[in-house]
C-alpha positions as CSV (number, residue, x, y, z in Angstrom):
1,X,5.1,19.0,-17.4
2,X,6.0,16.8,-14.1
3,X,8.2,13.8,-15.4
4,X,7.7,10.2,-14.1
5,X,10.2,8.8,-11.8
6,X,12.0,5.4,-12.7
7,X,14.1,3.6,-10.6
8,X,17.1,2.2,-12.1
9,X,17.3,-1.4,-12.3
10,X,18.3,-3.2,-9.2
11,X,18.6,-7.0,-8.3
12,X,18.3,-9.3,-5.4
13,X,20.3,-12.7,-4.8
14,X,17.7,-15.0,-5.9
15,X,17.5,-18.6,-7.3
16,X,15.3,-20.3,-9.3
17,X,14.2,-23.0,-6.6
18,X,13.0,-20.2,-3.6
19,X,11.3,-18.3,-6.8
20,X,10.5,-18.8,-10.4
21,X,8.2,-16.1,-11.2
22,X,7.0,-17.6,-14.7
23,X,5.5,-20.1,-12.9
24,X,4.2,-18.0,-9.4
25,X,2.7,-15.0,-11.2
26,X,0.2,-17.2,-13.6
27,X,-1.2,-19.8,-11.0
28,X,-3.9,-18.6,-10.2
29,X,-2.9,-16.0,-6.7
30,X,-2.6,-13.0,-8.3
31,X,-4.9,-11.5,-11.5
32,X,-3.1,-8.5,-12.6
33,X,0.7,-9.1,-13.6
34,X,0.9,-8.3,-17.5
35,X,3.7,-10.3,-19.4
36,X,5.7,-7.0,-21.5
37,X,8.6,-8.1,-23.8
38,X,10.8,-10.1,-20.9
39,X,9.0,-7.9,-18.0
40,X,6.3,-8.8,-15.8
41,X,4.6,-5.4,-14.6
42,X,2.0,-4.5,-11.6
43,X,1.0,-1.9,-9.6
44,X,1.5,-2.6,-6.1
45,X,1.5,0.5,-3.3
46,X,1.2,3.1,-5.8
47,X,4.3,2.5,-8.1
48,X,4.6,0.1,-11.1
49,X,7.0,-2.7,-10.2
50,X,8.5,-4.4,-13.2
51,X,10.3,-7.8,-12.9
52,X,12.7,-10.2,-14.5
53,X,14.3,-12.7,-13.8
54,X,18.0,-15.1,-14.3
55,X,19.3,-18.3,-13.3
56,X,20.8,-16.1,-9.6
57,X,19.2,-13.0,-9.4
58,X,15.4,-11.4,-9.3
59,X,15.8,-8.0,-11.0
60,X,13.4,-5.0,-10.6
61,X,12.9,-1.4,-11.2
62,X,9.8,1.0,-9.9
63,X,7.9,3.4,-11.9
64,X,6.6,6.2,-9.9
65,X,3.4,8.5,-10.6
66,X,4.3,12.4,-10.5
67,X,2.0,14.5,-8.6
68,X,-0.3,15.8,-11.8
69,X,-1.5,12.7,-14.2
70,X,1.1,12.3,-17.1
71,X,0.4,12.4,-21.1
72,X,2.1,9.4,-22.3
73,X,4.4,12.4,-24.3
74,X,5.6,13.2,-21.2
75,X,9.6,13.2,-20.3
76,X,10.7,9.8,-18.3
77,X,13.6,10.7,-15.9
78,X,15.4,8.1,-13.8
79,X,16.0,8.5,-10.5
80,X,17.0,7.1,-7.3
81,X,14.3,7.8,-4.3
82,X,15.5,7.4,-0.7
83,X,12.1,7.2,0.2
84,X,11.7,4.5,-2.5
85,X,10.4,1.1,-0.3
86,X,10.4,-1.4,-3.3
87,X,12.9,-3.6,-2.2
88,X,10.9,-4.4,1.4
89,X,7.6,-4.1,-0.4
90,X,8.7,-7.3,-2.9
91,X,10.5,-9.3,-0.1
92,X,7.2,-8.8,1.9
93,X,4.9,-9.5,-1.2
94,X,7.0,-12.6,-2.4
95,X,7.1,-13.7,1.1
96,X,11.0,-14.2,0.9
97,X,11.7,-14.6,4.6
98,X,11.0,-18.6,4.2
99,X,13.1,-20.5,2.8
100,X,11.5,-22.5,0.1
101,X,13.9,-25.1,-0.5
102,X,13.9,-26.5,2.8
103,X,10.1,-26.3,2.7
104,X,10.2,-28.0,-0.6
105,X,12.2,-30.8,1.2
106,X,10.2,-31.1,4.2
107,X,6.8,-31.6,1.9
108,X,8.8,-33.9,-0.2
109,X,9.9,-36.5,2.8
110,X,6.0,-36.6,4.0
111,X,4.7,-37.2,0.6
112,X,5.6,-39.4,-2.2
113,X,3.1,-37.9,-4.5
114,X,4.6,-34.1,-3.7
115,X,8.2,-35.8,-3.9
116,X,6.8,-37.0,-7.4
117,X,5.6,-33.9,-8.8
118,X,7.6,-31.1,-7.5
119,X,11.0,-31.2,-9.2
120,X,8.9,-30.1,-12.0
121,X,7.1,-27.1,-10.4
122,X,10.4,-25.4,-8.3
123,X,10.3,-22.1,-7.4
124,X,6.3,-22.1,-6.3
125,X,6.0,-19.6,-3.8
126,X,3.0,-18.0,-2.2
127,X,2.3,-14.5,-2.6
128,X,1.4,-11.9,0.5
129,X,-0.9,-9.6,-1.4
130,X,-3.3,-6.8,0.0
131,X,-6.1,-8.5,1.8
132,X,-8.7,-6.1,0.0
133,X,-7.1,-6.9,-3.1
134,X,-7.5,-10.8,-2.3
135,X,-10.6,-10.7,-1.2
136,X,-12.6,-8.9,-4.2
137,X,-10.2,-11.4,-6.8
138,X,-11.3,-14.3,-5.5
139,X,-15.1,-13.2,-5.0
140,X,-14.4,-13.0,-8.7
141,X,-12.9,-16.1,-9.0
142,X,-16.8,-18.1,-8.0
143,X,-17.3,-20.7,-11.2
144,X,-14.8,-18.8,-12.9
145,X,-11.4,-19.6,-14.9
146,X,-7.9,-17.5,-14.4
147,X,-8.5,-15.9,-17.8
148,X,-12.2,-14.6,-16.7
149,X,-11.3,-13.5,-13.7
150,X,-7.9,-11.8,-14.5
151,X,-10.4,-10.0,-17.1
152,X,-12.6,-9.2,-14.2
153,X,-10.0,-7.7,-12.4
154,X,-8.4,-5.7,-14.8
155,X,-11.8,-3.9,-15.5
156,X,-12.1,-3.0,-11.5
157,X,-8.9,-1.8,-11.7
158,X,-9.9,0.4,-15.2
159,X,-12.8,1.9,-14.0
160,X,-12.4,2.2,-10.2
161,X,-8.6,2.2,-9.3
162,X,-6.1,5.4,-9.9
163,X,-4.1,5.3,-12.7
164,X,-0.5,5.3,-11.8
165,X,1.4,5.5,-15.2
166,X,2.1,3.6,-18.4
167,X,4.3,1.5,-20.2
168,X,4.4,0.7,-23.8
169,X,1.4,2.6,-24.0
170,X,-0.4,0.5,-21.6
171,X,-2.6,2.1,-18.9
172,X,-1.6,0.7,-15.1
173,X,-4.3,1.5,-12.6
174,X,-4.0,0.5,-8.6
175,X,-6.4,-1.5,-7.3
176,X,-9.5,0.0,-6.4
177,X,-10.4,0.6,-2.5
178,X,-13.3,-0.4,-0.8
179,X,-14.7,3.5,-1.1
180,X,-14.3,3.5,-4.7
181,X,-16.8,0.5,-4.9
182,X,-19.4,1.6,-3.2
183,X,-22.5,3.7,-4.8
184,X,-25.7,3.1,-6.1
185,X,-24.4,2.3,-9.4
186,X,-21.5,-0.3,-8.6
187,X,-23.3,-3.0,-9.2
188,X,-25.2,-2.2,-12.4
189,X,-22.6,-0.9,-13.8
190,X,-20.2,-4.4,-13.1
191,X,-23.3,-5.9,-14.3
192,X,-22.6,-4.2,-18.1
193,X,-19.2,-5.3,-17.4
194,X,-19.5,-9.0,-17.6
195,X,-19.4,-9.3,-13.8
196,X,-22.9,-11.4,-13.5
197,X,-23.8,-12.2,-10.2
198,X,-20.5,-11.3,-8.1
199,X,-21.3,-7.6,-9.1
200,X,-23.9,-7.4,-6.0
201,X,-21.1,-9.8,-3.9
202,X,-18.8,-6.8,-4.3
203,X,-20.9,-3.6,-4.0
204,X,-22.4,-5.3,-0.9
205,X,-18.9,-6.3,0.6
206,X,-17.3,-3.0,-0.5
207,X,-20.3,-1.6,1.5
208,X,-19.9,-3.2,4.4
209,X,-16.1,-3.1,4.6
210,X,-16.1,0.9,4.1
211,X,-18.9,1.7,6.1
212,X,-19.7,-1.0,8.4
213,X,-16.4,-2.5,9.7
214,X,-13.6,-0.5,11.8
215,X,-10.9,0.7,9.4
216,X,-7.8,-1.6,9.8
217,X,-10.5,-4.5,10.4
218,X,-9.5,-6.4,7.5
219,X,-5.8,-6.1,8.3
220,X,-6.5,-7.1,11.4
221,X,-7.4,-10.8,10.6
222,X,-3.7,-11.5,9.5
223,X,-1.6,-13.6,10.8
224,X,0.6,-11.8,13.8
225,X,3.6,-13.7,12.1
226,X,2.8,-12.4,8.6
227,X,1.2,-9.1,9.4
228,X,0.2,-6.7,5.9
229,X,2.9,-4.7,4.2
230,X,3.1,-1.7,6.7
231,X,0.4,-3.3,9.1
232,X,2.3,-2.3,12.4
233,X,2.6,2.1,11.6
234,X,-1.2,1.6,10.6
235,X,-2.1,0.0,13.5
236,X,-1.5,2.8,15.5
237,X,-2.8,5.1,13.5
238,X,-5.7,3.5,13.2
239,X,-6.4,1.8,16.4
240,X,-6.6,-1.8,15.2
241,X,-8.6,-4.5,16.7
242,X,-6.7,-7.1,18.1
243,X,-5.8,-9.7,15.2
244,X,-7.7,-13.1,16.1
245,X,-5.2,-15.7,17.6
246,X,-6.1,-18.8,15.3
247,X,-6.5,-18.8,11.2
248,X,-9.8,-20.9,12.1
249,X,-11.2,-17.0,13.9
250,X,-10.3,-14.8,10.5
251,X,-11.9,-18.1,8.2
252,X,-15.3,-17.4,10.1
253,X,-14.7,-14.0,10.5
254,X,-14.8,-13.7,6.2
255,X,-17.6,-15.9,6.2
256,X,-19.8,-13.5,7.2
257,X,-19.2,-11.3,3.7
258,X,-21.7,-11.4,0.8
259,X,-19.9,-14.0,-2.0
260,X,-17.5,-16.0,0.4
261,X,-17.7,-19.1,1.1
262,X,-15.2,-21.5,2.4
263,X,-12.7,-21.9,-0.3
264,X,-13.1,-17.8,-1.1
265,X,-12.5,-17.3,2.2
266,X,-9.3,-20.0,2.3
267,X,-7.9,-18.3,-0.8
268,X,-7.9,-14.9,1.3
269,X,-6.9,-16.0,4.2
270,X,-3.7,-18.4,2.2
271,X,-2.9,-15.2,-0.4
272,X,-4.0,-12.0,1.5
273,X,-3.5,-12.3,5.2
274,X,-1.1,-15.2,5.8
275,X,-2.5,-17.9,7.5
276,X,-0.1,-20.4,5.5
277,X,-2.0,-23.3,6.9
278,X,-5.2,-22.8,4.8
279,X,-6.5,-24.9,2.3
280,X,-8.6,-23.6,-0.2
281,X,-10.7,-26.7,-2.0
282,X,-12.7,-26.7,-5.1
283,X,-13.7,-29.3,-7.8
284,X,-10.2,-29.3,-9.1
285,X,-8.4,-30.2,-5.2
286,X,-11.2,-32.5,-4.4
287,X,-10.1,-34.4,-7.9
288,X,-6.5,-34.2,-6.7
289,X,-7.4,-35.3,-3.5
290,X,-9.5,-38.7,-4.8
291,X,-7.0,-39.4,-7.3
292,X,-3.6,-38.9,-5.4
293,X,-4.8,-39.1,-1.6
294,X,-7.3,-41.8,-1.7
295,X,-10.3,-40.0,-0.8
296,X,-13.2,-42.1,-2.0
297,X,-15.6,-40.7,-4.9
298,X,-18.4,-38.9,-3.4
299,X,-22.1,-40.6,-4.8
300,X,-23.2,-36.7,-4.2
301,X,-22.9,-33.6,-6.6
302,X,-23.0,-31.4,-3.8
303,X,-19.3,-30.8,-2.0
304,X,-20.1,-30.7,1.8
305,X,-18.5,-28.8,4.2
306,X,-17.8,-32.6,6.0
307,X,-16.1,-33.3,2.7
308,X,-14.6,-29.5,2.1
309,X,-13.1,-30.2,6.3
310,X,-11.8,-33.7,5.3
311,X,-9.6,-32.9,2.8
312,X,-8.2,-29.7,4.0
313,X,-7.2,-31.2,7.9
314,X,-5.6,-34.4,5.8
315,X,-3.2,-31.9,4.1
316,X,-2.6,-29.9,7.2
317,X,-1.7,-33.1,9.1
318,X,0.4,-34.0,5.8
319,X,2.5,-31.0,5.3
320,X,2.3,-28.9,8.3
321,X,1.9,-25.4,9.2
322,X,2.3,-24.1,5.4
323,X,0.0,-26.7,4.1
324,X,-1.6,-24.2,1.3
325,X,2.2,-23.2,0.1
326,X,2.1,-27.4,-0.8
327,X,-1.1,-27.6,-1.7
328,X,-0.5,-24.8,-4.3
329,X,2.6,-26.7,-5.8
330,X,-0.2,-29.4,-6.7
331,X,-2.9,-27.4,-7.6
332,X,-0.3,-25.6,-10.3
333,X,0.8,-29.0,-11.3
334,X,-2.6,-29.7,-12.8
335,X,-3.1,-26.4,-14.6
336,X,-3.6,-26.7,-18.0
337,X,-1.3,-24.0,-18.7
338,X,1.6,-26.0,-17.7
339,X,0.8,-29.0,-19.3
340,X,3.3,-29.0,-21.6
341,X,5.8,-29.4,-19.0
342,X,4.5,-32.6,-17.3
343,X,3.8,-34.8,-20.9
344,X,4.4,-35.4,-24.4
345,X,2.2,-38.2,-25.7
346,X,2.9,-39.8,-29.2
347,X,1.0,-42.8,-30.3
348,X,2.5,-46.1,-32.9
349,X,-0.7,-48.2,-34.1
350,X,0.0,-51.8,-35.0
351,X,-2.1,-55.1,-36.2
352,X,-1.3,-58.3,-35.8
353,X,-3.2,-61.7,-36.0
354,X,-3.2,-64.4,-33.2
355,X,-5.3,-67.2,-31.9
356,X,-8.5,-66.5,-29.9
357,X,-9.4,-67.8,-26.5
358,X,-11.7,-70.4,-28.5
359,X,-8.9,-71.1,-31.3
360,X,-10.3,-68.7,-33.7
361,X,-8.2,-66.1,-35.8
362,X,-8.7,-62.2,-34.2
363,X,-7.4,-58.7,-35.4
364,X,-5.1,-57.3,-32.1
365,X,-4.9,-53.5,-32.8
366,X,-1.7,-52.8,-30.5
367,X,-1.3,-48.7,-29.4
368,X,1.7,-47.7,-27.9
369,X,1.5,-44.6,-26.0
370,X,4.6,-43.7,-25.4
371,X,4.3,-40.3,-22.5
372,X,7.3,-38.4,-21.9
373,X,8.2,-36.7,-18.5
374,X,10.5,-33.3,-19.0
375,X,11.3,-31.5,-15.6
376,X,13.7,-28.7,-16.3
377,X,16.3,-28.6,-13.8
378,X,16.5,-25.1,-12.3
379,X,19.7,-25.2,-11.4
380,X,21.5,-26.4,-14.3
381,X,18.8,-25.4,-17.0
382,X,19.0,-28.9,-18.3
383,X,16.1,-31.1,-19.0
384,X,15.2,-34.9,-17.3
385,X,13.8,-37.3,-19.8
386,X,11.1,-40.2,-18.9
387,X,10.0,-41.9,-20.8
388,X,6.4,-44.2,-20.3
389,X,5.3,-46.6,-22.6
390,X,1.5,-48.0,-22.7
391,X,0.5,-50.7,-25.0
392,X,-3.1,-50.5,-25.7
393,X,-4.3,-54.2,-27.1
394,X,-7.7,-54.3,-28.5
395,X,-9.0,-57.6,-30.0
396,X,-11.7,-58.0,-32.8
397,X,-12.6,-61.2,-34.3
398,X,-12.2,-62.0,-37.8
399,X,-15.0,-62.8,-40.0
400,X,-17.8,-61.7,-37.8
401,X,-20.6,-59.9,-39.9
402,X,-22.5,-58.5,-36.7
403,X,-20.9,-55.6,-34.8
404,X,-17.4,-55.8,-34.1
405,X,-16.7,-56.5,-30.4
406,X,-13.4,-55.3,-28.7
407,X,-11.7,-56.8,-25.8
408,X,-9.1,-54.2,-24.6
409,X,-6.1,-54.6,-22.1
410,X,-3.5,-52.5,-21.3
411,X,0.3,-52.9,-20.8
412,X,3.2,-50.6,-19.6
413,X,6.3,-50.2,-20.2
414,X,8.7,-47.9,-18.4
């Protein structure tokens, strides 16, 4: 019975401002990191990569597949593997060449609003996943939440990806290539699945990738300053086109796929083939962008691509060349999973009587809402306090039999 290969754990100088992976892995990039005990655990490349983390180091071990599948009775051994790439597959996949603190800075001096809202979100950094990978997720990810589509992608990876091993019991599967989801019965069978209309999106785009396009084709839209995780030995292999020159060539270029549309293809080009300067835009950045950046509210339902172009060149001409690295910092801000680090809201009700505008006697209901700010320092660990106070006064005046009529204004206290 072939045992499993693990790596011993290893560790690489790394604060908690250029990474904090509690907050990276659950944004809303990638769909398949799994939360075990103090672990987070993926398959990337055909290993299982568990990570954890401490105020100065990023530590991480690898879980290797032996030849023949494994019972999960089967012996663990530990081992050290010369051929064992882990440590340039996570600097590549966690993008650790920038530096993100200067970044940070640099967003931080062209933007009061990022300067506001960052020291609470440290340590967001973008993600260079598989461009297949990317693309199917966030083909998934049309009118859908991160829960849904983490779902969704958990159930490609069940039924169409190799398993690689397990831990705690758990099944970890790879992510399922383009060959895997293509057949007649792809898309009924994601249908059954909960997939809805995306499961014809991805048979046909799985189609077309395998079959249709060159191999390497997809790889080849990457940026030539980001390239995919061993891009360059495939290249040759495979005779590569020529990657396009701009990120505005590999944004059309996806467009032509069945289920992308400008913000799939943003996400994909931002997450899978690093062209930092793309903005992806949805109902949730367009709110961001009309409530932070002054973009007027639009008196249509439909977003149009005028709109969808507006906002993204404003945040390319406001933070620069890695525009979607900021604009991901925002977009986690709002999350309602992280909520609970931007505000505490308590509310103090009390009544008073004064005079009227006209002399008369009127109830003043007073609310104090008092909202308090708590960034956690990731340096020190410690915790920054603000604390916002908003008086809500609403009038009603005494001895009226008809309806009650309120007068409300509103007061705040820092």
């Amino acid at each position: 019975m072939a045992p499993v290969r693990v790596t011993e754990w290893r560790k690489l100088p790394l604060s908690l401002t250029e990474l904090c992976i509690d907050t990276t892995l659950r944004c809303g990039q990638s769909f398949r990191w799994r939360k075990i005990n103090d672990e987070w655990c993926c398959t990337l490349h055909g290993r299982i990569i568990s990570l954890k983390q401490d105020p100065t180091h990023l530590h991480y071990r690898s879980i290797w597949p032996a030849a023949a599948q494994r019972p999960t009775s089967a012996p663990i051994v530990k081992t050290e593997t010369p051929e064992d790439d882990t440590e340039e597959l996570l600097k590549h996949y966690l993008s650790l060449k920038l530096d993100l603190t200067s970044l940070y800075e640099q967003w931080s001096e062209a933007d009061a609003n990022f300067r506001k809202r960052a020291p609470k979100f440290g340590g967001v950094r973008m993600l260079s996943q598989d461009a297949w990978e990317a693309l199917i997720s966030f083909i998934c990810s049309s009118n859908n939440n991160i829960s849904r589509i983490s779902q969704m992608v958990h159930k490609l990876c069940l039924h169409y990806g190799p398993l690689i091993g397990h831990i705690n019991e758990q099944p970890f599967h790879d992510f399922p290539t383009p060959e895997a989801l293509t057949g007649k019965q792809v898309e009924s069978h994601l249908r059954e699945l909960g997939f809805g209309y995306r499961a014809k999106y991805i048979a046909e785009t799985a189609r077309v990738v395998s079959t249709e396009k060159p191999k390497g084709w997809l790889a080849g839209l990457a940026n030539p300053a980001h390239p995919n995780f061993r891009a360059a030995s495939e290249a040759e292999d495979e005779k590569m086109l020529p990657p396009p020159t701009t990120y505005k060539e590999a944004h059309e270029a996806l467009l032509a796929l069945a289920g992308v549309g400008p913000k799939v293809a943003d996400c994909v080009c931002l997450m899978g083939l690093g062209w930092g300067e793309a903005v992806p835009v949805d109902t949730h950045v367009w709110q961001i962008a009309q409530r932070d950046y002054k973009f007027g509210k639009s008196r249509t339902k439909t977003f149009s691509k005028v709109m969808y172009d507006a906002v993204g060149d404003h945040f390319r001409q406001l933070w620069g060349e890695y525009a979607g690295w900021a604009h991901s910092v925002l977009f986690t801000a709002d999350l309602k999973t992280f909520e609970g680090r931007v505000a505490k809201k308590e509310e103090d009700d009390e009544t008073l009587m004064v005079k009227g505008e006209a002399g008369e006697d009127a109830i003043v209901e007073v609310k104090r809402e008092v909202v308090e700010d708590e960034a956690s320092l990731p340096l020190t660990g410690k915790k920054r306090k603000t604390v916002q106070t908003k008086v809500k006064i609403e009038v009603e005046e005494a001895g009226d039999a008809h309806p009650k009529r309120r007068r409300t204004r509103s007061q705040k206290a820092v």
